[in-house]
PDB file of N, CA, C and O in Angstrom, chain B, residues numbered from 101:
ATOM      1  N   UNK B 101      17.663  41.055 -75.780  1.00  0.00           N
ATOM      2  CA  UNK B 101      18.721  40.177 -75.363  1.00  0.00           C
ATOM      3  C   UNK B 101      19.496  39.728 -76.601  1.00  0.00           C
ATOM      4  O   UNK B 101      18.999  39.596 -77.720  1.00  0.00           O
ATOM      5  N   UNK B 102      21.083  39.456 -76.191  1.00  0.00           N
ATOM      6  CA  UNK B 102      21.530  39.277 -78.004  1.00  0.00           C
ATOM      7  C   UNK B 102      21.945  37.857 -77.751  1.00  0.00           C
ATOM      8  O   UNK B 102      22.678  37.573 -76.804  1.00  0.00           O
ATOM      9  N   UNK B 103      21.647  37.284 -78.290  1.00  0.00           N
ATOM     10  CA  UNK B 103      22.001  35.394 -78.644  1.00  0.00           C
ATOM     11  C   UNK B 103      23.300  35.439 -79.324  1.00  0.00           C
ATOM     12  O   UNK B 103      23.583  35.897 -80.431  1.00  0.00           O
ATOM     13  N   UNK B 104      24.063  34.845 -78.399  1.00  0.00           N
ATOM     14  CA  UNK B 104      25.649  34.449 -78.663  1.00  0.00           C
ATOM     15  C   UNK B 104      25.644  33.308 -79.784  1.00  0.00           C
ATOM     16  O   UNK B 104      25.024  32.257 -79.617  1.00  0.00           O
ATOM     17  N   UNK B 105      26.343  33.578 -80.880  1.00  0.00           N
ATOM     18  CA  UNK B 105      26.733  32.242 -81.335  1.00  0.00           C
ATOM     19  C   UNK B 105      27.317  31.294 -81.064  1.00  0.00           C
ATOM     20  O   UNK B 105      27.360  30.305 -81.796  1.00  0.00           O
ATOM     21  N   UNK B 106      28.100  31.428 -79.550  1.00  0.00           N
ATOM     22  CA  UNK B 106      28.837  30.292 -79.037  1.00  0.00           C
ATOM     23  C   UNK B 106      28.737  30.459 -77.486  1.00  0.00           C
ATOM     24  O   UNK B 106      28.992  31.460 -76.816  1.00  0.00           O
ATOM     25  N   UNK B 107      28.407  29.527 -77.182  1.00  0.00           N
ATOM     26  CA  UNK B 107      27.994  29.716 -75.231  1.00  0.00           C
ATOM     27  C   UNK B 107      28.954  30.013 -74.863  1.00  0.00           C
ATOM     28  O   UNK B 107      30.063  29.579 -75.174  1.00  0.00           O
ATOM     29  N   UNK B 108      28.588  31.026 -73.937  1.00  0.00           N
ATOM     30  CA  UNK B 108      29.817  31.348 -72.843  1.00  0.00           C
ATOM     31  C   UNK B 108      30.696  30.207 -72.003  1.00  0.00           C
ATOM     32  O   UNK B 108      31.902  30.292 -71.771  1.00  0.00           O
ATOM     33  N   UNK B 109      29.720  29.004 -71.560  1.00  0.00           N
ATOM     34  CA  UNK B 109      30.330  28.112 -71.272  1.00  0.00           C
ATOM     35  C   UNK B 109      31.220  27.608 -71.914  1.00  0.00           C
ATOM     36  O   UNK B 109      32.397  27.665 -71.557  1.00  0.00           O
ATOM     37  N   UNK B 110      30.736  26.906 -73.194  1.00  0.00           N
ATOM     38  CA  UNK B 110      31.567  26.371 -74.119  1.00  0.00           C
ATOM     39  C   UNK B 110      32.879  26.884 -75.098  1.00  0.00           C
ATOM     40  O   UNK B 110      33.414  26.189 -75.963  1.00  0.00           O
ATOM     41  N   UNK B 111      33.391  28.808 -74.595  1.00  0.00           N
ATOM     42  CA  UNK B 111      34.306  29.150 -75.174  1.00  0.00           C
ATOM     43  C   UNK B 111      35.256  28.443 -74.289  1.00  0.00           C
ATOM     44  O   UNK B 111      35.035  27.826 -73.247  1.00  0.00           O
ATOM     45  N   UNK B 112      36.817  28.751 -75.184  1.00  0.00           N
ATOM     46  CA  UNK B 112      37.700  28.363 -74.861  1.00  0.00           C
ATOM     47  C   UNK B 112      38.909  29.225 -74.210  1.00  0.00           C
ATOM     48  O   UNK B 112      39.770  29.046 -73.348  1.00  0.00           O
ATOM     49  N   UNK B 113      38.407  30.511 -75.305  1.00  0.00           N
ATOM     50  CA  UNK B 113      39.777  31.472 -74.967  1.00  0.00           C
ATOM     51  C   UNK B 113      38.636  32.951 -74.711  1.00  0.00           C
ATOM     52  O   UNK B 113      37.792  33.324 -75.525  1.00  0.00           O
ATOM     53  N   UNK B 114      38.866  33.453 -73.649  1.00  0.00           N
ATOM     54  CA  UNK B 114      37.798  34.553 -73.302  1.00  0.00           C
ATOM     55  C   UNK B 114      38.563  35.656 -72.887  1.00  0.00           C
ATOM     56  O   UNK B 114      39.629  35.359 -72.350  1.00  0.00           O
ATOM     57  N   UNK B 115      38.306  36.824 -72.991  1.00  0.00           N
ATOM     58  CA  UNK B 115      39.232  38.051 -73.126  1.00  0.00           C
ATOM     59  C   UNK B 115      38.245  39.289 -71.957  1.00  0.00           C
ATOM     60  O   UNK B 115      37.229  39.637 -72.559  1.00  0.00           O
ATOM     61  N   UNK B 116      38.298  39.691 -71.108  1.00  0.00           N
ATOM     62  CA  UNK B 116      37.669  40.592 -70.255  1.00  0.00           C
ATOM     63  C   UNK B 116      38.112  41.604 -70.045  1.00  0.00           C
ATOM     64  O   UNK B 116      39.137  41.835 -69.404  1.00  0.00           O
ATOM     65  N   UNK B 117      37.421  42.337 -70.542  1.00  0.00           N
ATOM     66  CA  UNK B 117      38.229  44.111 -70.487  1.00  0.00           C
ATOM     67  C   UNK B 117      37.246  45.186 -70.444  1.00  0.00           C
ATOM     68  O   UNK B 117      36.463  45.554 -71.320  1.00  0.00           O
ATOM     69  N   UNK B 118      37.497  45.772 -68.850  1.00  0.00           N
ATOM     70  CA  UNK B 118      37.088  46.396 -67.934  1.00  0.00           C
ATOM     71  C   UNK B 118      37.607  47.497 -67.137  1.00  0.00           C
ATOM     72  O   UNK B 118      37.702  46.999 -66.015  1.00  0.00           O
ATOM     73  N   UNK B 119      37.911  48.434 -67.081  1.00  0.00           N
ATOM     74  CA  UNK B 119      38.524  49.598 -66.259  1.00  0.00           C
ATOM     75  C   UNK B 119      37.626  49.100 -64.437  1.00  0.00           C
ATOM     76  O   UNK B 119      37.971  49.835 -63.512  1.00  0.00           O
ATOM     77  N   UNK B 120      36.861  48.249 -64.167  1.00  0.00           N
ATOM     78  CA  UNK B 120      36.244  48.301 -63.251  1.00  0.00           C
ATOM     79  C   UNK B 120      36.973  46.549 -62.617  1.00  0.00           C
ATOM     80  O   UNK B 120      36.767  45.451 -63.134  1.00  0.00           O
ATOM     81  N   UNK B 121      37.466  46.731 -61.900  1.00  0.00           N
ATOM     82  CA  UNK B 121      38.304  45.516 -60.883  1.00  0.00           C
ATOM     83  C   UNK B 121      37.936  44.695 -60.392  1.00  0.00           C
ATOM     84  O   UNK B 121      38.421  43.577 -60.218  1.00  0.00           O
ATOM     85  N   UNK B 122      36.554  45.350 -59.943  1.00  0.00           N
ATOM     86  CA  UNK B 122      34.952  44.172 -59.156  1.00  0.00           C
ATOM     87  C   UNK B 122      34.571  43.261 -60.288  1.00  0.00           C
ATOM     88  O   UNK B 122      34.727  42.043 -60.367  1.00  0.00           O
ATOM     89  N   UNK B 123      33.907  44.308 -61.365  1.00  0.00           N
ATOM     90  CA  UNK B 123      33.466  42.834 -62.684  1.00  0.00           C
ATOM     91  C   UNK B 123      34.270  42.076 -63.328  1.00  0.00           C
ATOM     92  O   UNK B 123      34.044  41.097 -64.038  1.00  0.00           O
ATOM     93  N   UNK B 124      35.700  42.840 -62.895  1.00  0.00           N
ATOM     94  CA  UNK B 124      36.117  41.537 -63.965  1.00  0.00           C
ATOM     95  C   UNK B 124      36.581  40.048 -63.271  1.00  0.00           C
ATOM     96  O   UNK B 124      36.645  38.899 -63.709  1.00  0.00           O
ATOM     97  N   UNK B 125      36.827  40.590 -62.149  1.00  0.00           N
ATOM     98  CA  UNK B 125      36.704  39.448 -60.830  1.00  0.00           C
ATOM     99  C   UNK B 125      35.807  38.813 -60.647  1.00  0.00           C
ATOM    100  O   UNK B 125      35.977  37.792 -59.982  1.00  0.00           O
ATOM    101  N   UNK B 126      34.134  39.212 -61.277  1.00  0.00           N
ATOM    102  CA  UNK B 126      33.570  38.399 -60.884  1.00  0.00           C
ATOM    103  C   UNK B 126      32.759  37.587 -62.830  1.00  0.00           C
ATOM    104  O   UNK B 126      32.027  36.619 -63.040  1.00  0.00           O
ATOM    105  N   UNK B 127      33.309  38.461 -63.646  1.00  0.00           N
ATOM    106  CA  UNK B 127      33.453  37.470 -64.810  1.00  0.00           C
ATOM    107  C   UNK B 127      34.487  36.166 -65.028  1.00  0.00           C
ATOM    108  O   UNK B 127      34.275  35.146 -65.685  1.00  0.00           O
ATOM    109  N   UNK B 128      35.313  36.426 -64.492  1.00  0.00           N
ATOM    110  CA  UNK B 128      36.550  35.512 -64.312  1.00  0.00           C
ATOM    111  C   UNK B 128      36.207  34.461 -63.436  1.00  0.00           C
ATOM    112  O   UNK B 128      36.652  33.316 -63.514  1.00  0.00           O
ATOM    113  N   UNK B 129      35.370  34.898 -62.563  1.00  0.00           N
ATOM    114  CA  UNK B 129      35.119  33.598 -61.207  1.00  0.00           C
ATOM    115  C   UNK B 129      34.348  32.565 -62.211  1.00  0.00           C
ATOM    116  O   UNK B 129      34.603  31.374 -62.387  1.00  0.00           O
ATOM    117  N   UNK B 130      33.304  33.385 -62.833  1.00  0.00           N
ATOM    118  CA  UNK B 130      31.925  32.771 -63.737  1.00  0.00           C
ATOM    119  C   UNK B 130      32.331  31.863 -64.865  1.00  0.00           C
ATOM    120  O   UNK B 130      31.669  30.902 -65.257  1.00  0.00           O
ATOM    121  N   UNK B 131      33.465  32.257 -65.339  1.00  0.00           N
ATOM    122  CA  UNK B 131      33.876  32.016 -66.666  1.00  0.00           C
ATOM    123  C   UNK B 131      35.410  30.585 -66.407  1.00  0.00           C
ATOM    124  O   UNK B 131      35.966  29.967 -67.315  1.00  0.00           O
ATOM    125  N   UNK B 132      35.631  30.495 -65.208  1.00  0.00           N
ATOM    126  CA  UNK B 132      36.892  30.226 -65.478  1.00  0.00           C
ATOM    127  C   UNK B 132      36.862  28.516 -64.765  1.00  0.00           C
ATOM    128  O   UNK B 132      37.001  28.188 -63.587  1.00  0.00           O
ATOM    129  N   UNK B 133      36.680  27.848 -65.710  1.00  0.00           N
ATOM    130  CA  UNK B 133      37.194  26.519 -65.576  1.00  0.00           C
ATOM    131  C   UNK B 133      38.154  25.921 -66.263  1.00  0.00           C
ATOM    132  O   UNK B 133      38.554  26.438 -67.306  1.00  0.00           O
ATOM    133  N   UNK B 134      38.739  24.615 -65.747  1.00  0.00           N
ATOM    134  CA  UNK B 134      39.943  23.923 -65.935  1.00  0.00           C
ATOM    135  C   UNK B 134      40.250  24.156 -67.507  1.00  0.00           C
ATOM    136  O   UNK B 134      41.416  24.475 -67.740  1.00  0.00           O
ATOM    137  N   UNK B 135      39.488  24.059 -68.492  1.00  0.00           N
ATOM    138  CA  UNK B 135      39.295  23.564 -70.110  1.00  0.00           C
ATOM    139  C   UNK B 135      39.551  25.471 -71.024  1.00  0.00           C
ATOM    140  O   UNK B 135      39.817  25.774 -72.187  1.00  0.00           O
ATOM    141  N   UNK B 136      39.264  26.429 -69.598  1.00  0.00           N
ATOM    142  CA  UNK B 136      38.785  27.393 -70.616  1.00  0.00           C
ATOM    143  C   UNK B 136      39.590  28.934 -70.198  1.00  0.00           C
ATOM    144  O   UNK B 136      39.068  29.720 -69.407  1.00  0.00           O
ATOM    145  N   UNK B 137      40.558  29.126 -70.682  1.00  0.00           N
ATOM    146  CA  UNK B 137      42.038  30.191 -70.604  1.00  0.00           C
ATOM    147  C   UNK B 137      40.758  31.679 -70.510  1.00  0.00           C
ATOM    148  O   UNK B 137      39.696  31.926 -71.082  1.00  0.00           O
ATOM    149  N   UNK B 138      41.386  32.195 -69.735  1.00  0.00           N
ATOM    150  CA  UNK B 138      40.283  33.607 -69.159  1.00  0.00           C
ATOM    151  C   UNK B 138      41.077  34.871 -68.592  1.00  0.00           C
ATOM    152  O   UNK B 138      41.440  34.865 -67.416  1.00  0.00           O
ATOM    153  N   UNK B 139      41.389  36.125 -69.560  1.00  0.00           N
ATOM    154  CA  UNK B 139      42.164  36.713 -69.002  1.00  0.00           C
ATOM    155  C   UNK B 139      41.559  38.252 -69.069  1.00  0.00           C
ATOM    156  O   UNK B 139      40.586  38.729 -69.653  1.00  0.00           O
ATOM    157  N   UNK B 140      42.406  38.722 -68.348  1.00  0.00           N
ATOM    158  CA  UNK B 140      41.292  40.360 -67.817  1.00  0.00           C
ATOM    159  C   UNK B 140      42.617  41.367 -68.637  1.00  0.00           C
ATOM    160  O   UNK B 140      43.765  41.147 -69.024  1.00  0.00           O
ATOM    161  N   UNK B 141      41.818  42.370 -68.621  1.00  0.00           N
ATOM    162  CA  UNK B 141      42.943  43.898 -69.204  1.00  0.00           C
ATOM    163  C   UNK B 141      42.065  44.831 -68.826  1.00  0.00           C
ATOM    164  O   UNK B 141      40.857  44.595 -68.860  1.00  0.00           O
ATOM    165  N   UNK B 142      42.696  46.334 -68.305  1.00  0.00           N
ATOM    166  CA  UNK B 142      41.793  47.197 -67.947  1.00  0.00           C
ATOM    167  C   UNK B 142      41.294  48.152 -68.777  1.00  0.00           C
ATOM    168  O   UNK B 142      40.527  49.048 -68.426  1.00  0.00           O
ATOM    169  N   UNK B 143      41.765  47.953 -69.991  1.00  0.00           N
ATOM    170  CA  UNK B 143      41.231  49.261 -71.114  1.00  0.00           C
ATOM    171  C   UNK B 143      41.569  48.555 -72.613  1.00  0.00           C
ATOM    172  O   UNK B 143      42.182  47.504 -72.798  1.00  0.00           O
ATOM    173  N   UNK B 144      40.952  49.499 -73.674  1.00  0.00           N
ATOM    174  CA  UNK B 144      40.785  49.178 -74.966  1.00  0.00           C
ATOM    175  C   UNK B 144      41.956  48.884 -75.916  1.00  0.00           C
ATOM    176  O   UNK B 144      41.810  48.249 -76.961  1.00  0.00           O
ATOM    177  N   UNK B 145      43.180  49.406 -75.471  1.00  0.00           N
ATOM    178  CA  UNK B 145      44.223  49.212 -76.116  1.00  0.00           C
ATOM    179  C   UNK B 145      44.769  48.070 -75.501  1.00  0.00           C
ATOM    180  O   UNK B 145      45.352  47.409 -76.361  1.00  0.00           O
ATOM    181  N   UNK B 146      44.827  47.620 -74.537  1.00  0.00           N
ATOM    182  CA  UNK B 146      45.486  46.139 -73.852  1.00  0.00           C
ATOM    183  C   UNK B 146      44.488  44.978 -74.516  1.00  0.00           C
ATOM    184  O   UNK B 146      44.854  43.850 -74.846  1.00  0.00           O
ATOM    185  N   UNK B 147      43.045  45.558 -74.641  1.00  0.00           N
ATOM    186  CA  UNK B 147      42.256  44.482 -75.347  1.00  0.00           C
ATOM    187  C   UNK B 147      42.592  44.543 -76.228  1.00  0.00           C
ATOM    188  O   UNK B 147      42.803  43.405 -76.648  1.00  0.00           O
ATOM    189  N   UNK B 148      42.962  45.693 -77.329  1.00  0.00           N
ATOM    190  CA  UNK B 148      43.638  45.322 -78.901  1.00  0.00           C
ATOM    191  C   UNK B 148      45.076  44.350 -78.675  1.00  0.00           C
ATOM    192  O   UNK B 148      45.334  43.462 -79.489  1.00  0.00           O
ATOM    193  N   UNK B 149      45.695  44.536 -77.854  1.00  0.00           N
ATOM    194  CA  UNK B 149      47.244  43.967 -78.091  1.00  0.00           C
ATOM    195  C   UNK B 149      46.450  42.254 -77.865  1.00  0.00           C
ATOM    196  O   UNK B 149      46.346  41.340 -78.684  1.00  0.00           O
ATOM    197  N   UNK B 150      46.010  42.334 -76.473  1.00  0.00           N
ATOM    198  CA  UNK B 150      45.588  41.035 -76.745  1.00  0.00           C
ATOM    199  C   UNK B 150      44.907  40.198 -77.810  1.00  0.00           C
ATOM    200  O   UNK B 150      45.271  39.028 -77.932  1.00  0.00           O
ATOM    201  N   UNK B 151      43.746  40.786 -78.764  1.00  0.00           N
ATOM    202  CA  UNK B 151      43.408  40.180 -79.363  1.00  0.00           C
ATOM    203  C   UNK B 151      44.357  39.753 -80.633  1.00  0.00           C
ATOM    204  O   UNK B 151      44.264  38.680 -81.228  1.00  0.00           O
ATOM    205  N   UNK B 152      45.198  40.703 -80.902  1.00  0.00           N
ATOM    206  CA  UNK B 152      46.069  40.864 -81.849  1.00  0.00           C
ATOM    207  C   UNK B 152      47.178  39.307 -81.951  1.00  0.00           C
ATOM    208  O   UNK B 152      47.665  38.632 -82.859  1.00  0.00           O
ATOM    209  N   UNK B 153      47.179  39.287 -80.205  1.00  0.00           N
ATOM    210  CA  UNK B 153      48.402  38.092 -80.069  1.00  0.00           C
ATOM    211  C   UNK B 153      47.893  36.814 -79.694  1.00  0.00           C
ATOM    212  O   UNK B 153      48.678  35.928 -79.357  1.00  0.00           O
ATOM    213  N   UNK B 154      46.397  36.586 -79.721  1.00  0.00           N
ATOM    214  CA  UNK B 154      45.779  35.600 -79.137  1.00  0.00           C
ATOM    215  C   UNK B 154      44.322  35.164 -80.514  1.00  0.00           C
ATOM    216  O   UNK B 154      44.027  35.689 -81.587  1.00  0.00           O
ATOM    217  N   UNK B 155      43.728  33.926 -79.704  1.00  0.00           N
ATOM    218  CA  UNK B 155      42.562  33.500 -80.448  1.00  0.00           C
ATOM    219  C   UNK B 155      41.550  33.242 -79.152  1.00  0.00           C
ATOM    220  O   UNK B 155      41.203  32.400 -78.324  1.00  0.00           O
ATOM    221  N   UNK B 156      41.370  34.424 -79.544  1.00  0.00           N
ATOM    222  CA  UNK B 156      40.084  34.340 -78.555  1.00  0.00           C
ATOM    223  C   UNK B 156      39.009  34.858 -79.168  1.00  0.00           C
ATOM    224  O   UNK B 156      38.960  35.697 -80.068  1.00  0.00           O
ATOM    225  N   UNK B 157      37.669  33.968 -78.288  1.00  0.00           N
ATOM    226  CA  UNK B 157      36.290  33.542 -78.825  1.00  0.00           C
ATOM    227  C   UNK B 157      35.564  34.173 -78.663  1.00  0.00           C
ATOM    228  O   UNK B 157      34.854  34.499 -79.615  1.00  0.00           O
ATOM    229  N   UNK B 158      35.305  34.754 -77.242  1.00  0.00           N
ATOM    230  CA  UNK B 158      34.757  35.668 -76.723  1.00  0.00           C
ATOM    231  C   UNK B 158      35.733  37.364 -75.701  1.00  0.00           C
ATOM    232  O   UNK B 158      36.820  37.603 -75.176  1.00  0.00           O
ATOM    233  N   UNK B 159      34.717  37.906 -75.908  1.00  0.00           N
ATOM    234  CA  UNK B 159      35.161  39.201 -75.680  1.00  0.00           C
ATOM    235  C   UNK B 159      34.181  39.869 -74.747  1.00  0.00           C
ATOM    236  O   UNK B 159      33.421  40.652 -75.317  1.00  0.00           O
ATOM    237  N   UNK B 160      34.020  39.740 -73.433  1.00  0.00           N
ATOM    238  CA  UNK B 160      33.254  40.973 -72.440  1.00  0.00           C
ATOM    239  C   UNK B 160      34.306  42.423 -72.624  1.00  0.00           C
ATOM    240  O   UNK B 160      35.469  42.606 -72.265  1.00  0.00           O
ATOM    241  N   UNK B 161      33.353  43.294 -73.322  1.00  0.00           N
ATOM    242  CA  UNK B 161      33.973  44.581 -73.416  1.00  0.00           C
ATOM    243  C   UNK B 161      32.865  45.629 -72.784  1.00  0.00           C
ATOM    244  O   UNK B 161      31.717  45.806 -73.192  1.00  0.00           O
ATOM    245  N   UNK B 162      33.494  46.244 -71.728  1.00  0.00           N
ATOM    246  CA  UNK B 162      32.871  47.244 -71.197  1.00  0.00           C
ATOM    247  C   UNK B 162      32.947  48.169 -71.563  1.00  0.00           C
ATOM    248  O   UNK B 162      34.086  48.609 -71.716  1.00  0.00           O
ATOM    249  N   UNK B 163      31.555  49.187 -71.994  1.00  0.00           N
ATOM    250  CA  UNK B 163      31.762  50.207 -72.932  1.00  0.00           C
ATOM    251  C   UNK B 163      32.562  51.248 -72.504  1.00  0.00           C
ATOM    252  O   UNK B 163      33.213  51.897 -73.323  1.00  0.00           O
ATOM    253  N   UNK B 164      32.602  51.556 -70.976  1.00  0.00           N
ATOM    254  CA  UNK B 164      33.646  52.681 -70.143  1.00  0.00           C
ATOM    255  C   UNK B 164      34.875  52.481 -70.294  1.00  0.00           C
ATOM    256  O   UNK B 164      35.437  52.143 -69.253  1.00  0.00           O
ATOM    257  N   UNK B 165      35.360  52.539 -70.972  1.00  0.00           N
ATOM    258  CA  UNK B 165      36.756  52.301 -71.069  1.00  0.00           C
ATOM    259  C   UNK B 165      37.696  53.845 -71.283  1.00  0.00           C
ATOM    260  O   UNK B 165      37.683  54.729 -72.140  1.00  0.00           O
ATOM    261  N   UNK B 166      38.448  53.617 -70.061  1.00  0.00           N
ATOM    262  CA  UNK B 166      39.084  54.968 -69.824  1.00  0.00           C
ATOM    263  C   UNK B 166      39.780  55.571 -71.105  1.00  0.00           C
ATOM    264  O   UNK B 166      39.579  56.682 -71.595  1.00  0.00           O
ATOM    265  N   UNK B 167      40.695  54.528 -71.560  1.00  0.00           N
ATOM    266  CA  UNK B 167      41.013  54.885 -73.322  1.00  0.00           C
ATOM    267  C   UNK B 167      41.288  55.243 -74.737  1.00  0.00           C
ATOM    268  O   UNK B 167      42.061  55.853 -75.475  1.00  0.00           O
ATOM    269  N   UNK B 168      39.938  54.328 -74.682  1.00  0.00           N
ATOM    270  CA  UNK B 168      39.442  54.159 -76.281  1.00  0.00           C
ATOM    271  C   UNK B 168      38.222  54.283 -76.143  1.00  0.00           C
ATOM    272  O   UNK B 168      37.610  53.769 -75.207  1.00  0.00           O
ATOM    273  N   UNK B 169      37.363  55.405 -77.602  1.00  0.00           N
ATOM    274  CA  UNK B 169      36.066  55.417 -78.007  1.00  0.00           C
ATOM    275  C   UNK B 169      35.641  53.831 -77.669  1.00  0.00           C
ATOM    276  O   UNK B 169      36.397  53.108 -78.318  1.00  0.00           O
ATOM    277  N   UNK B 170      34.601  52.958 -76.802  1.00  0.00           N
ATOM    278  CA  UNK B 170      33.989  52.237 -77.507  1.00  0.00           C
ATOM    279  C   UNK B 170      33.138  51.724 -77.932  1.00  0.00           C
ATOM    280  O   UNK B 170      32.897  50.551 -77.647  1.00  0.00           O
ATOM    281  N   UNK B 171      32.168  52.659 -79.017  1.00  0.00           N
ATOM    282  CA  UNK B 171      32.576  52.286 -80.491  1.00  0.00           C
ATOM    283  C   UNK B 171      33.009  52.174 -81.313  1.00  0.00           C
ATOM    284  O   UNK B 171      32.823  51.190 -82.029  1.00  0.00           O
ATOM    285  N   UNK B 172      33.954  53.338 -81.654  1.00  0.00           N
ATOM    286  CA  UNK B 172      35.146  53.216 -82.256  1.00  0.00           C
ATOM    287  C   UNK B 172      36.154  51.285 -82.149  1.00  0.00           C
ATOM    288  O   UNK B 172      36.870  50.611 -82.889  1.00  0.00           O
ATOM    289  N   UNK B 173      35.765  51.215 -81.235  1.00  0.00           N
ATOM    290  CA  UNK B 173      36.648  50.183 -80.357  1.00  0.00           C
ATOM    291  C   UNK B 173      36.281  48.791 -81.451  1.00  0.00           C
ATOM    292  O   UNK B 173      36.923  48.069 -82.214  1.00  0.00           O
ATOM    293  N   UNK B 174      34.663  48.950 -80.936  1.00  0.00           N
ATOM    294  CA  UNK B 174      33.762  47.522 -81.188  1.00  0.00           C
ATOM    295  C   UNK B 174      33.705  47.410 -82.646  1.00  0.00           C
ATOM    296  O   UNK B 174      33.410  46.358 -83.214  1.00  0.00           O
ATOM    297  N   UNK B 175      34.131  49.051 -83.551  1.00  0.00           N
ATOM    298  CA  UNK B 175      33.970  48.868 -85.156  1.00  0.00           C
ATOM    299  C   UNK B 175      35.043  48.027 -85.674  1.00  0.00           C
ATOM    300  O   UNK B 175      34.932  47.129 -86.509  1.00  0.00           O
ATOM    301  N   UNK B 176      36.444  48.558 -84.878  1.00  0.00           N
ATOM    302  CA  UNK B 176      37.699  48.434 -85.019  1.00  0.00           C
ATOM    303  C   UNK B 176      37.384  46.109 -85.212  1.00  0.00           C
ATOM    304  O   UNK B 176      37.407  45.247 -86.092  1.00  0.00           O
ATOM    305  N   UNK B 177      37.178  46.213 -83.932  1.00  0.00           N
ATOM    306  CA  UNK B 177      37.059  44.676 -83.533  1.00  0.00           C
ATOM    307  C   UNK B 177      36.411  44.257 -84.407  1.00  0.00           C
ATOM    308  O   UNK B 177      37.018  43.206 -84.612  1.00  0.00           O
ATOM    309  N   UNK B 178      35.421  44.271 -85.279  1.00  0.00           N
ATOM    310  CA  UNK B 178      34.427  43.766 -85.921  1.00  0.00           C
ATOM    311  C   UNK B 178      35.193  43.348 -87.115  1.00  0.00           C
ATOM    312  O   UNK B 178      35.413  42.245 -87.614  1.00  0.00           O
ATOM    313  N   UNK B 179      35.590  44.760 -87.479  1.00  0.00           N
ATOM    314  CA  UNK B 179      36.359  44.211 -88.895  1.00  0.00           C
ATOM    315  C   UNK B 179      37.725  43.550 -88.953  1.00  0.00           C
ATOM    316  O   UNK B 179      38.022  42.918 -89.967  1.00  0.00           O
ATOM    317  N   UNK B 180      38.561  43.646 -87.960  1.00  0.00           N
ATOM    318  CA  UNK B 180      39.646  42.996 -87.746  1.00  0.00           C
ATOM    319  C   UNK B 180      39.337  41.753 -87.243  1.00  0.00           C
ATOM    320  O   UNK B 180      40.236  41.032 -87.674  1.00  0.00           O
ATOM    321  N   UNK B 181      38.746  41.223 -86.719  1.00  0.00           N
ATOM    322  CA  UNK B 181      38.607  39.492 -85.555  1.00  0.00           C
ATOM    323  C   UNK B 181      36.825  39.685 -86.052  1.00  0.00           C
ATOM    324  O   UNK B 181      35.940  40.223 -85.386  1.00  0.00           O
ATOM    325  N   UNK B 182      36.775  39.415 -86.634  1.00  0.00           N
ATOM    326  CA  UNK B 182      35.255  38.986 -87.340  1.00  0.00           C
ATOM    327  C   UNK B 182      34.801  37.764 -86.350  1.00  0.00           C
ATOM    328  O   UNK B 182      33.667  37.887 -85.886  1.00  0.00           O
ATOM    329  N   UNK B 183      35.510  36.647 -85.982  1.00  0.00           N
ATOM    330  CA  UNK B 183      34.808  35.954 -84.879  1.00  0.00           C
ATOM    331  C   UNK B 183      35.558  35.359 -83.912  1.00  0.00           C
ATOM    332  O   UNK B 183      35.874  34.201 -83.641  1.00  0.00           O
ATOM    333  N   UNK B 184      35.773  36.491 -83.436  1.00  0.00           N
ATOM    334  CA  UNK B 184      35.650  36.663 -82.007  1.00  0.00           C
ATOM    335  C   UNK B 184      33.786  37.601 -81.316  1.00  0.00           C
ATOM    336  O   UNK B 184      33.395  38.751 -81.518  1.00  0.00           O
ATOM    337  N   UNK B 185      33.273  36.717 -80.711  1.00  0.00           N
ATOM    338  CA  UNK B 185      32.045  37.181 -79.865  1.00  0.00           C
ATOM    339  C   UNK B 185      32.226  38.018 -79.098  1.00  0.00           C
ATOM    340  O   UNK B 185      32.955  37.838 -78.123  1.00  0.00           O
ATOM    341  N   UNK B 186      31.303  39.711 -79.459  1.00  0.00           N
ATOM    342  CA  UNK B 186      31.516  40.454 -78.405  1.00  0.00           C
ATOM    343  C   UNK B 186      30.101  40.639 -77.465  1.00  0.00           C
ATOM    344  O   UNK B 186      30.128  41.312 -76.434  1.00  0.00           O
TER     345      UNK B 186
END
């Protein structure tokens, strides 16, 4: 199991990116209260633009991504947005 450095609850800005329509509907249900901005994209390059134009904390990235390699993806992310939580 991997221990988040920042609770899922307690992010603020959360980024969901999924080629699959069901999970991200039902990460968004989980994730989305009054205090805490929660937005979906269906593949790896809409998650780059977003992270690019945003500050966001956390990151649900589904490895299927029609796409982009991702790992390629998650290396990319690592070294560019160092903390942002994936």
């Amino acid at each position: 199991m991997t221990t988040l450095p920042i609770s899922p609850q307690r992010a603020s800005h959360v980024l969901v990116a999924s080629p699959n329509r069901i999970a991200r509907k039902r990460i968004l249900e989980t994730m989305r209260t009054p205090f805490c901005r929660v937005e979906e994209v269906s593949g790896g390059a809409e998650a780059l633009h977003h992270l690019e134009n945003g500050l966001w904390q956390l990151l649900f990235l589904d490895r299927r991504l029609p796409d982009l390699n991702a790992e390629e993806l998650t290396a990319v992310i690592q070294q560019r947005f160092p903390d942002t939580v994936r």
